[in-house]
C-alpha positions, 0 to 999 in steps of 0.5 A: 579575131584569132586566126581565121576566126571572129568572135563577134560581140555576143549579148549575154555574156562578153566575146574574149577579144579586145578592140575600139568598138561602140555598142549604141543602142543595146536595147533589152525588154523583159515582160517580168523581170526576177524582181516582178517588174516589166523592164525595159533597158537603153543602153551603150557601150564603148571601148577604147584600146589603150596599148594593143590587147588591152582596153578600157570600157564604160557602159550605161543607159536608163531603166524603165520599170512598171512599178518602179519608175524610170532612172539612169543606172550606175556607170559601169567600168572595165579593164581588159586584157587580151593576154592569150591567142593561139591562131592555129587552134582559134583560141584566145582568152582575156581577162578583165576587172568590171566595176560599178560605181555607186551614186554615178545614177538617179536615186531610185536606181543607184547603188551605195557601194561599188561592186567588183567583178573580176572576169575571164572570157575565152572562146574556141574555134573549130577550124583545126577539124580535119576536112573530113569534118567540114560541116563542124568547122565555122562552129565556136563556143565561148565562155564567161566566168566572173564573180560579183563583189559588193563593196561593203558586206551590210547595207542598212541591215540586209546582206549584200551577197557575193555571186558567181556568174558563169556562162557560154554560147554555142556560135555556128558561123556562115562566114566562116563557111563560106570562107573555108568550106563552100560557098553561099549564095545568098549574100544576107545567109552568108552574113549570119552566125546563128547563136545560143547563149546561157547565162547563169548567177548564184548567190556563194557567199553572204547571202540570206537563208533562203536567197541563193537559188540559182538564176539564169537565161537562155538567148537563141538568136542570131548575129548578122556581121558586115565588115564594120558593124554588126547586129544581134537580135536574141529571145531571152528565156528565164530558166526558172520563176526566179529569173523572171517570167515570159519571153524576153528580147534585146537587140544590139547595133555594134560598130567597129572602130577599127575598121572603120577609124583604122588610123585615128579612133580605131587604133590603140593610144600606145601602140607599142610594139606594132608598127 
């Protein structure tokens, strides 16, 4: 939250905010993924706060591929801090480091080195729109730049890339209109934020001749936000051949610590310089 305006945990890429949150289940189909395979994902994530703004996240979950077989994958870890919030301009920003630990899965679905993701997430409010603009004010866009270092250059004769991922969303959210513009009422609408998001990966450096087409989805969808938890359903649509074929989908069921543990598991571990 920054000012008057929630981002809430948005699927294709991460939301900029920092809190005690559990995602259980996150849950991801995809009729043909970018390797031929239909795919179909289990997964959780949580996140602790360890000092006001800054927390610590792990993620995992089993695979399930047609060819492929089935297998729990890498144990992902991330580092974020939420150094930036300017309530008057809803705009904040954090900055994280995500790390994928190699041997940590099943053997059909490990990795042998670790990868290293350096992260910036920011995202923007139009609540600062003069009132004469009402009907653009619960809009919000946030943003995603990272990029994916393996840890070692070769494996076994073939090239492991370092990529660029980018990425945004296109948020319009009725609670925030039903806050500061008018009221709604239907109470399920007045709970829903419709959303788009595009996601985006290519290949920059170390890559084979040939491999380094840019990949990407686009996921309209929609969020319904309650005061402690919250549940996302998007579509997943390939942007080309190499991102996979047909129309995908992921759910997510997220709750929120804070509000709901506010004195025990929702609180920082060091809450230094609050009260």
């Amino acid at each position: 939250m920054c000012g008057d305006r929630i981002f809430p945990a948005t699927l294709g890429i991460d939301d900029p905010g920092v809190g005690d949150e559990l995602a259980l289940p996150t849950l991801t189909y995809l009729p043909q993924n970018s390797d031929g395979a239909q795919e179909f994902d289990a997964s959780f994530s949580y996140t602790k706060t360890i000092f006001p703004g800054f927390g610590l996240s792990v993620s995992d979950g089993p695979t399930w591929l047609r060819p492929g077989g089935y297998g729990w994958g890498d144990v992902d870890t991330e580092a974020k801090y939420n150094f930036l919030c300017v309530p008057g301009w809803e705009f904040m920003a954090s900055a994280g480091l995500d790390v994928t630990w190699a041997h940590t899965g099943t053997p059909n679905m490990t990795n042998p080195f670790n990868t290293y993701t350096p992260v910036l997430d920011v995202g923007l409010g139009f609540g600062s729109l003069p009132k004469s603009l009402n009907i653009l004010r619960p809009l919000a866009v946030t943003a995603e730049l990272s990029e994916t270092i393996p840890g070692e250059s070769w494996t076994e004769g073939n090239q492991n890339p370092t990529t660029l991922n980018w990425g945004f969303t296109v948020q319009y959210s009725l609670p925030y209109y039903n806050s500061h513009v008018a009221e709604i009422d239907n109470d399920f609408f007045r709970h829903l934020i419709p959303v788009t998001e595009f996601t985006f990966s290519k290949p920059i450096s170390n890559f084979a001749p040939g491999t380094n087409q840019t990949t990407g989805t686009i996921q309209p969808g929609a969020i319904y936000m309650a005061d402690t938890w919250q549940f996302a359903l998007e579509a997943i649509v390939p942007m080309n051949s190499a991102s996979g074929r047909g129309v995908g989908a992921v759910g997510e069921l997220h709750f929120f610590f804070d509000d709901i543990f506010p004195d025990s598991l929702g609180k920082p571990i060091f809450n230094w310089g609050h009260p």
